[in-house]
C-alpha positions as CSV (number, residue, x, y, z in Angstrom):
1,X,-108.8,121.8,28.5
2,X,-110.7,120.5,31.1
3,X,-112.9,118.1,29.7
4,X,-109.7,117.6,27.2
5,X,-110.1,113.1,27.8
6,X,-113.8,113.0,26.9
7,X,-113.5,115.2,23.9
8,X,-110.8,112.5,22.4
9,X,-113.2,109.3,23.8
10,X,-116.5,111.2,22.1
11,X,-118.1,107.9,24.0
12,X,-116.8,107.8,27.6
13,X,-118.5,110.7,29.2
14,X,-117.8,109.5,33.0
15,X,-114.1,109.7,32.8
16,X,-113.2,113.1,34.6
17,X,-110.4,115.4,33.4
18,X,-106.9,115.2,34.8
19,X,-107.2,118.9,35.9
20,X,-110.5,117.9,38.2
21,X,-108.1,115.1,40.1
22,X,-105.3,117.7,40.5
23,X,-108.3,120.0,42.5
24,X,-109.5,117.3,44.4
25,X,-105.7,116.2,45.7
26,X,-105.4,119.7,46.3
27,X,-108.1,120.2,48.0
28,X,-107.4,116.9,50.3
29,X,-104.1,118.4,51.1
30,X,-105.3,121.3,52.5
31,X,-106.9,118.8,55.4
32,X,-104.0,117.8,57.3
33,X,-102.7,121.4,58.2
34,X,-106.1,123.2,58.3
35,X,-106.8,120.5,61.4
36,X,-103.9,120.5,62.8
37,X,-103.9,124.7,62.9
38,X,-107.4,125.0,64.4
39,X,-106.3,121.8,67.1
40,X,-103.1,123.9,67.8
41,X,-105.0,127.0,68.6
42,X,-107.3,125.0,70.8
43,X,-104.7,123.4,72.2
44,X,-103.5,127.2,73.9
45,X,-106.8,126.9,76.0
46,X,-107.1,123.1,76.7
47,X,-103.6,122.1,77.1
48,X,-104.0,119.3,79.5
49,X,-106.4,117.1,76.9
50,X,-105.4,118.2,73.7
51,X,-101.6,118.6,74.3
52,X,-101.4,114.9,73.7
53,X,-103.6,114.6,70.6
54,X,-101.5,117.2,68.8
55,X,-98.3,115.3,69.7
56,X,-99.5,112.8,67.8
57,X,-101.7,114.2,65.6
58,X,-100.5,112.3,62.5
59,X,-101.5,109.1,64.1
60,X,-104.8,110.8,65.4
61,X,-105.6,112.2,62.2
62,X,-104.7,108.7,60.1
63,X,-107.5,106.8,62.9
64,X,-110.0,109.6,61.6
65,X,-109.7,109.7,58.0
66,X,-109.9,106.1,58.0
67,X,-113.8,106.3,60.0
68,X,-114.6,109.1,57.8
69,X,-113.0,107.4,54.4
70,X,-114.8,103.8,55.0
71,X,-118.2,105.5,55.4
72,X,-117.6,107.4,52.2
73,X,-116.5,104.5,50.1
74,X,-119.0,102.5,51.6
75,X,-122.1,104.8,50.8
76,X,-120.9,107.1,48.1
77,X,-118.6,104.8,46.1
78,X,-115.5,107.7,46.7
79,X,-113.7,109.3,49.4
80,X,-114.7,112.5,51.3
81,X,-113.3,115.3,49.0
82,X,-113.6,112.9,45.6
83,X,-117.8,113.1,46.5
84,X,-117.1,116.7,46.8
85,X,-116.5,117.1,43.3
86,X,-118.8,114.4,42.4
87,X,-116.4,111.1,41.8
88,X,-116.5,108.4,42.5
89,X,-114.1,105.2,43.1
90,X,-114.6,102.0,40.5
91,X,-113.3,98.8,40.0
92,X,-111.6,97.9,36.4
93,X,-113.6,94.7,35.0
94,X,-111.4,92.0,33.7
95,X,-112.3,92.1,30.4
96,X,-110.6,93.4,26.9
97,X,-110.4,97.0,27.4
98,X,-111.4,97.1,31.0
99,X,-114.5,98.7,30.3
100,X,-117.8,97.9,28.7
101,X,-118.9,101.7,27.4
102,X,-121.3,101.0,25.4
103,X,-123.3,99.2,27.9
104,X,-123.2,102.3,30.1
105,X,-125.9,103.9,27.7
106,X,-128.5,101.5,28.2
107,X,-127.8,99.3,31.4
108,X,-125.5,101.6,33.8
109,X,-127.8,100.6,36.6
110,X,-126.2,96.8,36.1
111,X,-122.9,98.5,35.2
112,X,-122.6,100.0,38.7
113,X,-123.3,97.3,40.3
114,X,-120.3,94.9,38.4
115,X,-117.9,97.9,38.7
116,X,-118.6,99.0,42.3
117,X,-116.3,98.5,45.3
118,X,-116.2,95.6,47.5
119,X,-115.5,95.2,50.5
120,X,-111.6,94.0,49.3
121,X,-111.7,97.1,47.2
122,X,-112.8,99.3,50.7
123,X,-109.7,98.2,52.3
124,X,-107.5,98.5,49.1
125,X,-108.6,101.8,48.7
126,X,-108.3,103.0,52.4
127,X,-104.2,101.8,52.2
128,X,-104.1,104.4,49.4
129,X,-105.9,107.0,50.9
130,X,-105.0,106.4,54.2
131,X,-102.0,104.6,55.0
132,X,-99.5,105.7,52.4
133,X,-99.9,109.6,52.8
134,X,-99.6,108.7,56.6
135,X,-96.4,106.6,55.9
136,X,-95.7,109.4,53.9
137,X,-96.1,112.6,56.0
138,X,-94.1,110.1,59.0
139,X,-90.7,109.2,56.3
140,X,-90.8,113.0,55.4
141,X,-90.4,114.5,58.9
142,X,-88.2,112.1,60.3
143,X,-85.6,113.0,56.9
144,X,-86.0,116.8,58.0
145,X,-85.2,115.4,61.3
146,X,-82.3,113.5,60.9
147,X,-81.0,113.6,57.3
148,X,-81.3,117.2,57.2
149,X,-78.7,118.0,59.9
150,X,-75.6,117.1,58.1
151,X,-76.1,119.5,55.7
152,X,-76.0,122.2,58.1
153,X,-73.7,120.8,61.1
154,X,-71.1,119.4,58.1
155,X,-69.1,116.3,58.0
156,X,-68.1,116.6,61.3
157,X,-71.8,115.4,62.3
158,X,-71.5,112.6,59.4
159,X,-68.3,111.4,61.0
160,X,-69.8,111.0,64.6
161,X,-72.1,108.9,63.1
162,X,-70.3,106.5,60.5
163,X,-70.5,103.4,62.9
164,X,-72.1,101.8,65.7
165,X,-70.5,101.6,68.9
166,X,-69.5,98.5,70.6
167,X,-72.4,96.5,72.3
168,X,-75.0,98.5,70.7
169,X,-78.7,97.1,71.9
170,X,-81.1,96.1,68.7
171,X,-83.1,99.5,69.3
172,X,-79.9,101.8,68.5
173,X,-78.9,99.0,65.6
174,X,-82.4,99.8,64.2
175,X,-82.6,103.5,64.6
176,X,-78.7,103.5,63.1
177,X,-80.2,101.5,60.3
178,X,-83.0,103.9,59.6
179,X,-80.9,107.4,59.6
180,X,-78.8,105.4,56.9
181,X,-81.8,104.9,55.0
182,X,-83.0,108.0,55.3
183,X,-79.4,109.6,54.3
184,X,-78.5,107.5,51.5
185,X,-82.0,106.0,50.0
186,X,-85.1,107.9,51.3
187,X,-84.3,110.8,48.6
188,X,-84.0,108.6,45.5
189,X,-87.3,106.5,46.7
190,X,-88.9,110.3,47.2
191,X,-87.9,111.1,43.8
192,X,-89.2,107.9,42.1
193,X,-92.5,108.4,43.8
194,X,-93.0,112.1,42.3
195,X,-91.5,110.9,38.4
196,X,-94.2,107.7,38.5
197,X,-97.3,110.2,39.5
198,X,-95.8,112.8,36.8
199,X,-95.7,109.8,34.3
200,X,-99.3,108.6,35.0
201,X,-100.3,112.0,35.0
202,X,-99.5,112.7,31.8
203,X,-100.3,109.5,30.1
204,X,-103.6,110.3,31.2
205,X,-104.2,113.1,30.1
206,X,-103.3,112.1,26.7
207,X,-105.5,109.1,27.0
208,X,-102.7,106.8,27.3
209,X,-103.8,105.0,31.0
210,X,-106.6,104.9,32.6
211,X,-105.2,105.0,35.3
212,X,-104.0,108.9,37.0
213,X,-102.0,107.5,39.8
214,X,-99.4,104.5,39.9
215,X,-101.3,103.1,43.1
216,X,-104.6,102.7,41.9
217,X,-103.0,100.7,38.8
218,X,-101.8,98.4,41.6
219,X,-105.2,98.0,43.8
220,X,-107.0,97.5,39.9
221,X,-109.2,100.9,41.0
222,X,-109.6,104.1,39.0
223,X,-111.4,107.3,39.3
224,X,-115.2,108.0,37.6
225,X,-117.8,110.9,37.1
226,X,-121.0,110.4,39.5
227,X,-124.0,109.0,36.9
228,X,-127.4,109.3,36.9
229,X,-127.8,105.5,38.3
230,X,-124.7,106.8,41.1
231,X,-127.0,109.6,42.9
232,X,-130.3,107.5,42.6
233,X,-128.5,104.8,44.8
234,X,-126.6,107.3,47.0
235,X,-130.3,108.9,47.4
236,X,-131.3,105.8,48.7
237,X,-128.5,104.4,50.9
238,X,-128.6,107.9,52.3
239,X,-132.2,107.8,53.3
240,X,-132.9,107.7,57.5
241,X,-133.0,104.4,58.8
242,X,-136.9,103.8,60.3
243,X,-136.4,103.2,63.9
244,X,-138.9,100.4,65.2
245,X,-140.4,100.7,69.1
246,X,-137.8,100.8,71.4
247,X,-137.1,97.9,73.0
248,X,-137.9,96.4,76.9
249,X,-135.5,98.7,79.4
250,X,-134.3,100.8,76.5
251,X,-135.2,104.3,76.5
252,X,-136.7,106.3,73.1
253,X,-134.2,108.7,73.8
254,X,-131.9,110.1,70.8
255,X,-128.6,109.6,72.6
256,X,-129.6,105.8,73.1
257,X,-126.6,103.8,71.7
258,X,-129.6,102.2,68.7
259,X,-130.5,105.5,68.1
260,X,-127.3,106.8,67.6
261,X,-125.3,104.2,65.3
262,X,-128.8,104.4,63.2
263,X,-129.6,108.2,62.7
264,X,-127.1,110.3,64.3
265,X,-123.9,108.5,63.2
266,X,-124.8,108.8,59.3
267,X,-125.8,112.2,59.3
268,X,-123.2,113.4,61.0
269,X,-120.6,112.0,59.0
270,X,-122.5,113.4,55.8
271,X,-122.1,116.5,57.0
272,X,-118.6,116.2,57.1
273,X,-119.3,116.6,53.3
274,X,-120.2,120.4,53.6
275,X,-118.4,121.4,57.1
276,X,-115.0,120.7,56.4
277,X,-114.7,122.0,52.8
278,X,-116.4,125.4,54.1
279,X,-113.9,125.4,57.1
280,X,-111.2,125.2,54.8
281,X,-112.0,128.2,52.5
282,X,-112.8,130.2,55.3
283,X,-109.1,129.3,56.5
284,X,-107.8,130.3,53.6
285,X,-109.3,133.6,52.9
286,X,-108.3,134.8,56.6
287,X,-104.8,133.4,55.5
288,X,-104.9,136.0,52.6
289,X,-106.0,138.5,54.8
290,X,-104.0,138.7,57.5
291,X,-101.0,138.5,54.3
292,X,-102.8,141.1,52.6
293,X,-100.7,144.2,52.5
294,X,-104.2,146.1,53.6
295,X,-103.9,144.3,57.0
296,X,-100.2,144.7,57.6
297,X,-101.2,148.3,57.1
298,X,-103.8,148.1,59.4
299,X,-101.6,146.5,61.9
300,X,-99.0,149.2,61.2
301,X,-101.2,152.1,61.7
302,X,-102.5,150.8,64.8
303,X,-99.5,149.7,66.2
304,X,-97.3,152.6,65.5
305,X,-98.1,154.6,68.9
306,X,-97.6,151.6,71.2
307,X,-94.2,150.8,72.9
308,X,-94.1,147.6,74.7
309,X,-91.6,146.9,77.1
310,X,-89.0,143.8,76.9
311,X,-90.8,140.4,78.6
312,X,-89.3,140.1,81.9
313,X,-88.4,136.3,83.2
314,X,-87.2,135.4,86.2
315,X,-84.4,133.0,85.2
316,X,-83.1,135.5,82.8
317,X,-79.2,136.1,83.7
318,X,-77.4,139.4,84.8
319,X,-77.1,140.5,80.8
320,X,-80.8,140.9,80.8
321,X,-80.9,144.2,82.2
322,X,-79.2,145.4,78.7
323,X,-82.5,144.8,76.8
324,X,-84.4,147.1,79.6
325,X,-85.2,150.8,78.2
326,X,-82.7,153.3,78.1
327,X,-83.9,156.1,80.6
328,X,-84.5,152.8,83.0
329,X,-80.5,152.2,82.7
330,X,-79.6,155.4,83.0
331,X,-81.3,155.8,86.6
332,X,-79.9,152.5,87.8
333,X,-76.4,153.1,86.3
334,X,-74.0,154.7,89.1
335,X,-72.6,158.5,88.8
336,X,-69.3,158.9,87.2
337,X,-67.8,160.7,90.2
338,X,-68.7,157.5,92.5
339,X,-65.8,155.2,92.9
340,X,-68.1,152.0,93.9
341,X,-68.0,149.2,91.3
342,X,-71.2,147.8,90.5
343,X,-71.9,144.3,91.3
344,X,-72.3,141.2,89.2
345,X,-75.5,139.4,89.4
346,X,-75.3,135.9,90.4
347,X,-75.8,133.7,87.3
348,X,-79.1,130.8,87.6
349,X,-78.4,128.1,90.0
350,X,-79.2,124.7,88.8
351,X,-81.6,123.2,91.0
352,X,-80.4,119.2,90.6
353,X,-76.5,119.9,91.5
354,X,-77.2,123.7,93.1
355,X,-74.5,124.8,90.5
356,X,-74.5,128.2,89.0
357,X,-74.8,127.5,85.1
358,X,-72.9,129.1,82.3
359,X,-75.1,131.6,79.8
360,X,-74.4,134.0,77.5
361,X,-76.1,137.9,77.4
362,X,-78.5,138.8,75.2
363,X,-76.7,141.3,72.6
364,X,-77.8,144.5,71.7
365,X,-79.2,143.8,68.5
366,X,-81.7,141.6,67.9
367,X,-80.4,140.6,64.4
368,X,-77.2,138.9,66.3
369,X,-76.7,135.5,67.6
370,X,-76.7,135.4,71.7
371,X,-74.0,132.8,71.2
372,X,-71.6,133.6,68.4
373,X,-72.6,137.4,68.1
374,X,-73.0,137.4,64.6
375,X,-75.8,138.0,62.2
376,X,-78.5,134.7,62.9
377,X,-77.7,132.5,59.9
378,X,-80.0,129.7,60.3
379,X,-82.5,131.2,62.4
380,X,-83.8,128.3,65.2
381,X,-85.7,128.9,67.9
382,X,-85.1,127.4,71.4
383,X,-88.5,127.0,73.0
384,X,-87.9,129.7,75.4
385,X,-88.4,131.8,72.5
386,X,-84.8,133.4,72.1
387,X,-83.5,133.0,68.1
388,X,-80.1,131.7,67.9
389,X,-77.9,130.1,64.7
390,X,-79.1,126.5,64.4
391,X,-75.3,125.6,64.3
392,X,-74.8,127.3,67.5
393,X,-77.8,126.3,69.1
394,X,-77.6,122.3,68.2
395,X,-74.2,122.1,69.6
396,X,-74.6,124.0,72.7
397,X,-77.7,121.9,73.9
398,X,-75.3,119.2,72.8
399,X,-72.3,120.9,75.3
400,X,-70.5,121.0,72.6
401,X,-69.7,124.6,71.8
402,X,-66.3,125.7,71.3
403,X,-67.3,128.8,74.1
404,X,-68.7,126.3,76.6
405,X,-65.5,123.8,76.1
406,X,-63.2,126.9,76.8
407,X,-65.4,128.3,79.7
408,X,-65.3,124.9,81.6
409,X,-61.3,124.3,80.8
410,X,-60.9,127.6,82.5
411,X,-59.8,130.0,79.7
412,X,-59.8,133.6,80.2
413,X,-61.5,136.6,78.7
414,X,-65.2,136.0,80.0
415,X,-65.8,139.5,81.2
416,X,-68.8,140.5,83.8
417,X,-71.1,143.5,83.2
418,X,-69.1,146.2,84.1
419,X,-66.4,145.2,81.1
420,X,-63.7,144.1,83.6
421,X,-62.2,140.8,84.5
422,X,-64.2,139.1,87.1
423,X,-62.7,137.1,89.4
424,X,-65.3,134.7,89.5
425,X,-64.9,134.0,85.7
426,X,-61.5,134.9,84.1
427,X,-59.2,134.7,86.7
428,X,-60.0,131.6,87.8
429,X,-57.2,128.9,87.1
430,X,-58.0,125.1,85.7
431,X,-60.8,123.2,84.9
432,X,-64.7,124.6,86.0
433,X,-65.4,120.9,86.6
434,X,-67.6,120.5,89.2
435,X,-68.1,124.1,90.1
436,X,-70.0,125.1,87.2
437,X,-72.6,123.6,84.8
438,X,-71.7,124.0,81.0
439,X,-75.7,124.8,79.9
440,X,-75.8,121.6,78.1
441,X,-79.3,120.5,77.4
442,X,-80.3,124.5,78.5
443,X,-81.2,127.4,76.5
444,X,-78.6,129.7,76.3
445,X,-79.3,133.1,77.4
446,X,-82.3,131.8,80.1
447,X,-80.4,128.7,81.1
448,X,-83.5,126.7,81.7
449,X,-83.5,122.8,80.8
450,X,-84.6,122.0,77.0
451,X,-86.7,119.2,77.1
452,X,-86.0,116.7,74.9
453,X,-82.8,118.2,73.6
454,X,-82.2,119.4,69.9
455,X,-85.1,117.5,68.8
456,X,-87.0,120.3,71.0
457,X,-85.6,122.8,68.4
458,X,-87.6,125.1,65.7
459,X,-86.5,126.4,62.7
460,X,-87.6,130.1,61.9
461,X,-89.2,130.5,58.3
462,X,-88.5,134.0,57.8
């Protein structure tokens, strides 16, 4: 099955399988997440200059796959992981056919040179390679963004959003624009895209195209086996560059700017070749691993004898003393024959309007929602770490939540620790307007500001 297109040409001995193009895609999609996983680990011990490349690390990333991708279709005739697996990028001649094969038996050395890549080609190619999964990766996490949310939050988030308010400025008209694109066309463009690469897939395996992808048909480029001609001129352009004398007031060291763009620059992008594929397997076997059930065993076994206490914060409110240990609650918990009633902890004071803010205590079990106290449905983490409902959460950094309207109108039944009304919470008559904060834009159980509100929000892949 592999070499299932030559055996039907008996002639055409370059043209790689279908089922080597599927490895190399997959291999070049293991890229993106393998870098951005070794730049977020890095990032926990050089916050202050990486934070910022891993916010925008798609935009990062695109600028160095296109250094790395030009150099490789430039010297090699492919991209990075198509020279992996020995393939190469070719221009389709305009003649009958689109191909002379039989003139690849006795003059591929002038073959090459008609069908290889110009410099047009270069940047044809790098919009492929470069631009459109880029374009890609940016349309797909703005729909899980924005489109995804009214599938969850229902048609009472749709209907918020039906129209544009009055005076809207051109930057809201735009983003209004684009969330109805993304709602309403994004998924049917999506799907076209996947149906035209299954359609050219399969007409090439069965020898119907020559082309495997719908975008190379469009740039006039398609995909080749390395030749014997190929890896006698990659030997070549490949070779060191012969660095002359230096010149007057210019030092013979090898961090000279000559030096560098003539010896060190091409050899370390070759190595790219062999560093980044090796990176990425060793990735993936310590991905097995530590999914293995040997080393949850491990884990298990040596984890078994250690209890940890609860993390302690020091904005948590009063209802964080439930998650302390049981002995520790018993000795702080008052006799039954003493009369005194224990006190209520003041809640966190906002630090802007030096108002005490409205949170809810953790609940016993860790299965239940702080907010709703139900089983998480949902599960979305708040970056303070605590798990809530994504419904629950989203509309109480919103303010919202049916529990924060009827805190601030002044309803009763908010209870303090001791299970008894407290007068500074459910006996308290009218609005809380102005003498309490509703938590909106806070976490719920901490009460610390979100920065930058729901879109700050994390869903939990259980």
């Amino acid at each position: 099955m592999e070499f299932l297109p030559s055996l039907q040409h008996g002639i055409d001995d370059l043209k790689p399988s279908l089922f080597e193009l599927l490895s190399e895609q997959q291999l070049a999609s293991l890229l993106p997440p393998s870098l951005r996983y070794l730049l977020a680990i890095s990032t926990h011990r050089y916050p202050r200059y990486l934070l910022p490349v891993l916010n925008s690390f798609d935009e990062a990333y695109a600028l160095l796959t296109l250094l790395v991708e030009r150099h490789f279709l430039r010297t090699y005739g492919g991209s990075f992981t198509e020279n992996f697996y020995g393939l190469k990028r070719a221009r389709v001649l305009r003649v009958k056919g689109g191909e002379i094969p039989r003139a690849q038996l006795g003059a591929s050395d002038s073959v090459r040179d008609v069908v290889k890549l110009g410099e047009g080609d270069i940047w044809r190619n790098l919009a492929v390679l470069v631009g459109l999964p880029w374009l890609k990766r940016k349309l797909d996490e703005s729909y899980d963004i924005h489109a995804a949310h009214s599938n969850i939050l229902g048609p009472g988030y749709n209907r918020d959003r039906e129209g544009l308010r009055a005076g809207a400025s051109i930057k809201e008209r735009l983003m209004f624009y684009y969330k109805w694109f993304l709602r309403h066309i994004y998924p049917s463009v999506n799907a076209a895209y996947y149906f035209s690469l299954l359609v050219f897939n399969m007409a090439y395996l069965f020898d119907g195209s020559k082309y495997h992808s719908p975008f190379l048909w469009m740039i006039g480029t398609r995909i080749r086996r390395l030749g014997e001609a190929d890896y006698k001129a990659i030997e070549l352009a490949t070779q060191p560059t012969k660095v002359g004398p230096a010149r007057p007031g210019e030092g013979g060291s090898i961090l000279s700017p000559r030096n560098i763009a003539r010896t060190v620059k091409p050899r370390l992008l070759t190595s790219l070749r062999i560093l980044l594929p090796t990176s990425i397997f060793a990735l993936k076997f310590l991905e097995w691993w530590y999914a293995s059930d040997f080393a949850r065993q491990l884990s298990r076994k040596a984890a078994e004898n250690i209890e940890l206490p609860p993390p302690i914060l020091p904005s948590l409110p009063p209802s964080s003393k439930k998650a302390l240990p049981a002995q520790q609650s018993a000795e702080k918990r008052p006799s039954s024959s003493s009369s005194e009633k224990p006190k209520r902890i003041d809640p966190p004071i906002s630090s802007t309007t030096l108002l005490p803010i409205f949170t809810v205590p953790i609940p016993p079990d860790s299965h239940l929602c702080p907010i709703c106290v139900t089983p998480i449905t949902t599960p979305t983490a708040a970056p303070t770490g605590f798990v809530y409902c994504y419904k629950c959460i989203h509309h109480w950094v919103e303010g919202t939540h049916d529990r924060q309207i009827a805190f601030m109108e002044g309803a009763a039944g908010f209870k303090s620790e001791d299970g008894e009304e407290d007068e500074g919470w459910g006996k308290e008559e009218g609005s809380r307007e102005g003498h309490w904060e509703s938590g909106k834009g806070r976490d719920a159980v901490t009460g610390r500001r979100v920065l930058g509100g729901t879109e700050a929000l994390r869903r939990v892949v259980v």
